[in-house]
N, CA and C atoms as an extended XYZ file, in Angstrom:
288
Properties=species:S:1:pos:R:3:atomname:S:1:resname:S:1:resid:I:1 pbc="F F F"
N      -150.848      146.254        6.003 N   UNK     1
C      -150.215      147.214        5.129 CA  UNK     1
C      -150.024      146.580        3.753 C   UNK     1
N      -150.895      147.028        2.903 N   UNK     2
C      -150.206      146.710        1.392 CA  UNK     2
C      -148.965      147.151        1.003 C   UNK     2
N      -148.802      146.139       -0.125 N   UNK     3
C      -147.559      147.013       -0.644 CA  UNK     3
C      -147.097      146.011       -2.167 C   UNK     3
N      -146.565      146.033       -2.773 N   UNK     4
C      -146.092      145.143       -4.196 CA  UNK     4
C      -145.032      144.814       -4.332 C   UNK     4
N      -145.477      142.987       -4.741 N   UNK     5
C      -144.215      142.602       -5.353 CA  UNK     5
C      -144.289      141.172       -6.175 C   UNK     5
N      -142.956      141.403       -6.721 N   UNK     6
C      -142.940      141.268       -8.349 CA  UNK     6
C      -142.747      139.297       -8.118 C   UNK     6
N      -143.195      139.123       -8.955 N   UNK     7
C      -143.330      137.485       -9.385 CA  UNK     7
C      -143.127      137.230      -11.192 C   UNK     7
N      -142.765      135.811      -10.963 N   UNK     8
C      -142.585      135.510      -12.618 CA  UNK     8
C      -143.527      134.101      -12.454 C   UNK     8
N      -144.416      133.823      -13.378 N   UNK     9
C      -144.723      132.681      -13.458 CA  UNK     9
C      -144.965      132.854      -15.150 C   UNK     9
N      -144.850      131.758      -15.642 N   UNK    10
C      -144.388      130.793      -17.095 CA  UNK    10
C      -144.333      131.852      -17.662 C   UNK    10
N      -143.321      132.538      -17.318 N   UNK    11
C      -142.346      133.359      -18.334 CA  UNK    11
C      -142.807      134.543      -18.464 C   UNK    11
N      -144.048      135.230      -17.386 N   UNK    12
C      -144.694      136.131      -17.214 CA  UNK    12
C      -144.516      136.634      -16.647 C   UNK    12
N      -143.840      138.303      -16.199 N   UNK    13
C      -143.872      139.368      -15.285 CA  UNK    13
C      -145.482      139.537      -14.467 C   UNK    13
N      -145.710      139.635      -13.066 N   UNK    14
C      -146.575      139.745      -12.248 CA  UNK    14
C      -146.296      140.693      -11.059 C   UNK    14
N      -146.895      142.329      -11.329 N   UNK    15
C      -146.805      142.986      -10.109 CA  UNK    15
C      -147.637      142.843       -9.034 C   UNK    15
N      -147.749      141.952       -8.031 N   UNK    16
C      -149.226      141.786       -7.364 CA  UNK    16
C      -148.800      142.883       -5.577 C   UNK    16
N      -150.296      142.956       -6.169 N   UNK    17
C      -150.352      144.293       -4.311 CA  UNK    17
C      -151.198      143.804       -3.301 C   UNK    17
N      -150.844      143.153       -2.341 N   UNK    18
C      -151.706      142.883       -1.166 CA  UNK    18
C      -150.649      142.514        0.163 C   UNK    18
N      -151.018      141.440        0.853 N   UNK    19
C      -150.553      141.597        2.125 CA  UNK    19
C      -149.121      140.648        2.276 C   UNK    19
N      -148.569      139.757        0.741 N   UNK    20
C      -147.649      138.719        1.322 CA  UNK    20
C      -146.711      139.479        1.022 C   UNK    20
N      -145.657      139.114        1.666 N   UNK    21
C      -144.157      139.386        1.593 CA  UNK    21
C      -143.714      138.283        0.329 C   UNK    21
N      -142.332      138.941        0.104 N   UNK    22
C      -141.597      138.416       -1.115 CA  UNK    22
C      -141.384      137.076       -1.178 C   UNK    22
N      -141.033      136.792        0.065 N   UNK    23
C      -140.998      135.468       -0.038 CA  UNK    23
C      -142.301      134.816        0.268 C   UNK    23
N      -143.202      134.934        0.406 N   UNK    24
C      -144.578      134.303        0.584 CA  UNK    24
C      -145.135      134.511       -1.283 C   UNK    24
N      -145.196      135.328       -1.712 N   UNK    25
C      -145.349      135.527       -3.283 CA  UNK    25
C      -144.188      134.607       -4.372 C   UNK    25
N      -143.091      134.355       -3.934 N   UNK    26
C      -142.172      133.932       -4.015 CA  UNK    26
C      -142.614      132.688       -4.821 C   UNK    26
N      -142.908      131.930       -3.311 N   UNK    27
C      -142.901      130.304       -2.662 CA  UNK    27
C      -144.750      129.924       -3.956 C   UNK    27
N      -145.803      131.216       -3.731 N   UNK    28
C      -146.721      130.816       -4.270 CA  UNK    28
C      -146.623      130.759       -6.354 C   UNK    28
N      -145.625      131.666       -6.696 N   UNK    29
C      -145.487      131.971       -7.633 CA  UNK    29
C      -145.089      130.734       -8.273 C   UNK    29
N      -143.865      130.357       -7.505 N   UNK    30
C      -143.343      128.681       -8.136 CA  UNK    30
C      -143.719      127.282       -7.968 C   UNK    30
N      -144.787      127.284       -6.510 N   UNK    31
C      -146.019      126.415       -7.271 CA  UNK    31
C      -146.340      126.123       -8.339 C   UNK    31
N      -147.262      127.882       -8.367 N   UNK    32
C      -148.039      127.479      -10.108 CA  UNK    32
C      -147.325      127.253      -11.077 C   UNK    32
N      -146.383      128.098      -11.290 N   UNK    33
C      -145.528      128.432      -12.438 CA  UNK    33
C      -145.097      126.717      -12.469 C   UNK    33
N      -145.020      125.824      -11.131 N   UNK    34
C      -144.175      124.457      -11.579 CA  UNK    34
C      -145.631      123.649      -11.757 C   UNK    34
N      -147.138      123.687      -11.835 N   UNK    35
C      -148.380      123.189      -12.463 CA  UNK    35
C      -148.262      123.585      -13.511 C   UNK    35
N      -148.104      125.023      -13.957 N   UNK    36
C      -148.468      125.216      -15.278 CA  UNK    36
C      -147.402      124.487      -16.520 C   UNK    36
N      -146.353      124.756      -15.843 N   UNK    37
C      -144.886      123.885      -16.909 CA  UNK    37
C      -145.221      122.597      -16.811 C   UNK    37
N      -146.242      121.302      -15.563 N   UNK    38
C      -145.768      120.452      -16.146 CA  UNK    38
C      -147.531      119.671      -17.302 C   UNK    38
N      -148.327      121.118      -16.698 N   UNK    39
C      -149.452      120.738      -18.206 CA  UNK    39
C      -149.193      120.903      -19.308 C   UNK    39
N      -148.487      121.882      -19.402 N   UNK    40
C      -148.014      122.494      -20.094 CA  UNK    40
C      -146.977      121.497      -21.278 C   UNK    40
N      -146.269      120.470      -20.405 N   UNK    41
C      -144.965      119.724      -21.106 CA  UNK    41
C      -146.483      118.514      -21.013 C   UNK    41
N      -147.190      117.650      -20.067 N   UNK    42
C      -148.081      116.464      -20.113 CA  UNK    42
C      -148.970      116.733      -21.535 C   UNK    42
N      -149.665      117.970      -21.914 N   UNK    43
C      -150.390      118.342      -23.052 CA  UNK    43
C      -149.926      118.490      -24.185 C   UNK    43
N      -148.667      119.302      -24.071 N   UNK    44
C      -148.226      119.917      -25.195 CA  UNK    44
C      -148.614      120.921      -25.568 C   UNK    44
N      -149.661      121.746      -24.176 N   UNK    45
C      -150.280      123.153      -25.122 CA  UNK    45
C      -149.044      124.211      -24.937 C   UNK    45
N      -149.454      125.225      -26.335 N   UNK    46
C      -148.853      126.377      -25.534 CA  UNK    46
C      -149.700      127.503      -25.818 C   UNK    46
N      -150.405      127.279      -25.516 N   UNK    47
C      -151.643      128.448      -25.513 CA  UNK    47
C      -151.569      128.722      -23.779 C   UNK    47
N      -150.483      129.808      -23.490 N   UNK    48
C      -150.986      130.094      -22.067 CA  UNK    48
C      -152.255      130.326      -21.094 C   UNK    48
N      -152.846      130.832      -21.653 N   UNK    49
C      -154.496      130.718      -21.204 CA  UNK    49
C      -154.883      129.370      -20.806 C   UNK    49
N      -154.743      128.500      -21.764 N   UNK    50
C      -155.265      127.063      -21.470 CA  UNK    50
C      -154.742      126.515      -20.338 C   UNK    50
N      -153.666      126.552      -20.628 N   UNK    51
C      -152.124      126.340      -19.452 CA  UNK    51
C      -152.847      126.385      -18.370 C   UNK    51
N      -152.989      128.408      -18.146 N   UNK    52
C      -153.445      128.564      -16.582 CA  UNK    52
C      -154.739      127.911      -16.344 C   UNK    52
N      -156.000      127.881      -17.393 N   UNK    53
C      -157.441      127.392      -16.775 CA  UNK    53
C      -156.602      125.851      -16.115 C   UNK    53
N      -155.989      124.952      -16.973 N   UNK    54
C      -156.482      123.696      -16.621 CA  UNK    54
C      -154.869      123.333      -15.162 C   UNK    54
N      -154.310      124.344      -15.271 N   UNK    55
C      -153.594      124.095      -13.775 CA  UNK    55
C      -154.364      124.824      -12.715 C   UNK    55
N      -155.207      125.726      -12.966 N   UNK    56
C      -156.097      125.895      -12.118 CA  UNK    56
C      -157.307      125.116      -11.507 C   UNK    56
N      -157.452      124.546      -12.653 N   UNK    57
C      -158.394      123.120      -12.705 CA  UNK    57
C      -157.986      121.554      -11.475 C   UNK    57
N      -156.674      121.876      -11.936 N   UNK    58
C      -155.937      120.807      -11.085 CA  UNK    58
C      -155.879      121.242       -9.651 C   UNK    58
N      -155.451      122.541       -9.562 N   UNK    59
C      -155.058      123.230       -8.259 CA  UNK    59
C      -156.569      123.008       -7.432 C   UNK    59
N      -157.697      123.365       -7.847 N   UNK    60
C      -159.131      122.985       -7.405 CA  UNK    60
C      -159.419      121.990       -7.153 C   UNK    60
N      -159.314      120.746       -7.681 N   UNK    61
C      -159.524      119.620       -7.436 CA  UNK    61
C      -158.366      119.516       -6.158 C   UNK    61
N      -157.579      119.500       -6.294 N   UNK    62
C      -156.399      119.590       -4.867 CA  UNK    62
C      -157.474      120.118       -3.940 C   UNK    62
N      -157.581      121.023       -3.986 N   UNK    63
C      -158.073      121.488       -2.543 CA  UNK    63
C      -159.539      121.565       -2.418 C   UNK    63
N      -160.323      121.141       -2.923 N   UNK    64
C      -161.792      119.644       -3.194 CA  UNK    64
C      -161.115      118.959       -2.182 C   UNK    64
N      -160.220      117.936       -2.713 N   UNK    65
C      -160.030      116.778       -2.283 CA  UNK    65
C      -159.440      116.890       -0.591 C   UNK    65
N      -158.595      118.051       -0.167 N   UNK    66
C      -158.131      118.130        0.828 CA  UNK    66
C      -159.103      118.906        1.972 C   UNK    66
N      -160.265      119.532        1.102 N   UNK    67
C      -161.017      120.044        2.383 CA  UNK    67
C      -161.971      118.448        2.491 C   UNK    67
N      -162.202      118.149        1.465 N   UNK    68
C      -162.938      116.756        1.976 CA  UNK    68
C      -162.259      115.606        3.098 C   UNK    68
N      -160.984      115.157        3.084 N   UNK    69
C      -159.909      115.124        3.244 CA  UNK    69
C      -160.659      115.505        5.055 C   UNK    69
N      -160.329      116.721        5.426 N   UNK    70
C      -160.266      117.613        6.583 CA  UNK    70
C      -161.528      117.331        7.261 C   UNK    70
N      -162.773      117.271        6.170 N   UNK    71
C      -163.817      117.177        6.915 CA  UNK    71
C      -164.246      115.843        7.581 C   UNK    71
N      -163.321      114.480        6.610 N   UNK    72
C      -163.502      113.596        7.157 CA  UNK    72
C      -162.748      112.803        8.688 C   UNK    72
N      -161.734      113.996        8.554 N   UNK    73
C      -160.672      113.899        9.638 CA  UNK    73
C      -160.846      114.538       10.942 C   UNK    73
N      -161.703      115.522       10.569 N   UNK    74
C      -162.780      116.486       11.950 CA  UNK    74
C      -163.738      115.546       12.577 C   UNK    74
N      -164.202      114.751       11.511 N   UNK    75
C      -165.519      113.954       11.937 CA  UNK    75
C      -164.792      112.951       12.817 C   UNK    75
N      -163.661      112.043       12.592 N   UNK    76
C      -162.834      111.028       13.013 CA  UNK    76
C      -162.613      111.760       14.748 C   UNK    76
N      -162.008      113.068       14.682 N   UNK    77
C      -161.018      113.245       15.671 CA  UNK    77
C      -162.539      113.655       16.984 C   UNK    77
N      -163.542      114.582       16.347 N   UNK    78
C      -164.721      114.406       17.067 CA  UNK    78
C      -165.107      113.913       17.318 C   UNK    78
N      -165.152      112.543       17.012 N   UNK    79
C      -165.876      111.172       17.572 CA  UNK    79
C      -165.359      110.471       18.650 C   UNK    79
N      -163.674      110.449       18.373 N   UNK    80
C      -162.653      110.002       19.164 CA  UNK    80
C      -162.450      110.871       20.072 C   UNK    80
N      -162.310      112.087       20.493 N   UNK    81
C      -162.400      113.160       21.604 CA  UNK    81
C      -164.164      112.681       22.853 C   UNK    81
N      -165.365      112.801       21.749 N   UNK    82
C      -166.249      112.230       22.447 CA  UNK    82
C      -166.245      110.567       23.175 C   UNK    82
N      -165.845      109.638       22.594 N   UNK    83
C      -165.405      108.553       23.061 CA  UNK    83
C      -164.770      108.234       24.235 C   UNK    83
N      -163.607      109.699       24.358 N   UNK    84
C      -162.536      109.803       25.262 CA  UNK    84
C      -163.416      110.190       26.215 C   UNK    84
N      -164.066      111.175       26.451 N   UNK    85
C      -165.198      112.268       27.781 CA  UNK    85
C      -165.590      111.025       27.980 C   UNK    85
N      -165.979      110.110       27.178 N   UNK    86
C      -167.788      109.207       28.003 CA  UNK    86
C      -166.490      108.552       28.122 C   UNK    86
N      -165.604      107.812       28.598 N   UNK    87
C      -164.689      107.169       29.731 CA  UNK    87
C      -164.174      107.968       30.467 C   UNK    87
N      -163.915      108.986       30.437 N   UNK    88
C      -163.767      110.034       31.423 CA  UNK    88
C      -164.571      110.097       32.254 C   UNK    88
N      -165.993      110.449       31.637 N   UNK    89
C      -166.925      110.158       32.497 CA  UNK    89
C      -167.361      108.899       33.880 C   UNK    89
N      -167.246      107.833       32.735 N   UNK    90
C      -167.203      107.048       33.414 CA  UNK    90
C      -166.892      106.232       34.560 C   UNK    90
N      -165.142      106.653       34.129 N   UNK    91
C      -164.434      106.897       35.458 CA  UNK    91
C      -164.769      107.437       36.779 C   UNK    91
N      -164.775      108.550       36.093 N   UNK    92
C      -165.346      109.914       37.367 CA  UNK    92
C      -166.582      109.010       38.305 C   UNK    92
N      -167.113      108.526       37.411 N   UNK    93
C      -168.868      107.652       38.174 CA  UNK    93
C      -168.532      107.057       39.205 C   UNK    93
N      -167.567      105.943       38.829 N   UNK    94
C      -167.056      105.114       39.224 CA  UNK    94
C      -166.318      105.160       40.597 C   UNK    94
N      -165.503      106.422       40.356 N   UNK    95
C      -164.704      107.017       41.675 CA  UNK    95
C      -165.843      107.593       42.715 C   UNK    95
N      -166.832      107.936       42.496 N   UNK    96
C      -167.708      109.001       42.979 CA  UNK    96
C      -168.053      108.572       44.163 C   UNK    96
């Protein structure tokens, strides 16, 4: 069920319509809004536009780094799950 609701980020009114609740829009709103204030204060811009590209910029690289992050941690836990079966296995042989 859609439905709208209201957010502020850097000093901007935002009616957005889709599926989060207030507090899920909330929680995402003051994220950005706390990226964009602190490029915002690290740069010195105040060209909001810029603001949002390059905290968006940042926000991307975040989650670059964390699906890479994930994929290397899938590969780890898959290897170690297979590791675990072939002594499992082994066992099992052993008992047989």
């Amino acid at each position: 069920m859609s439905h709208t609701v209201t957010v502020v980020i850097f000093d901007q009114t935002y009616h957005l319509r889709g599926e989060l609740d207030q507090t899920q829009a909330d929680t995402l709103a003051q994220f950005v809004d706390g990226k964009m204030r602190a490029i915002a204060e690290s740069t010195r811009t105040v060209d909001s536009m810029r603001v949002a590209v390059l905290a968006a910029l940042h926000m991307a690289a975040e989650l670059f780094e964390l699906r890479a992050r994930h994929r290397t941690l899938e590969g780890e836990i898959r290897e170690r799950a297979e590791r675990a079966l072939t002594l499992v296995d082994r066992a099992f042989e052993k008992t047989a």
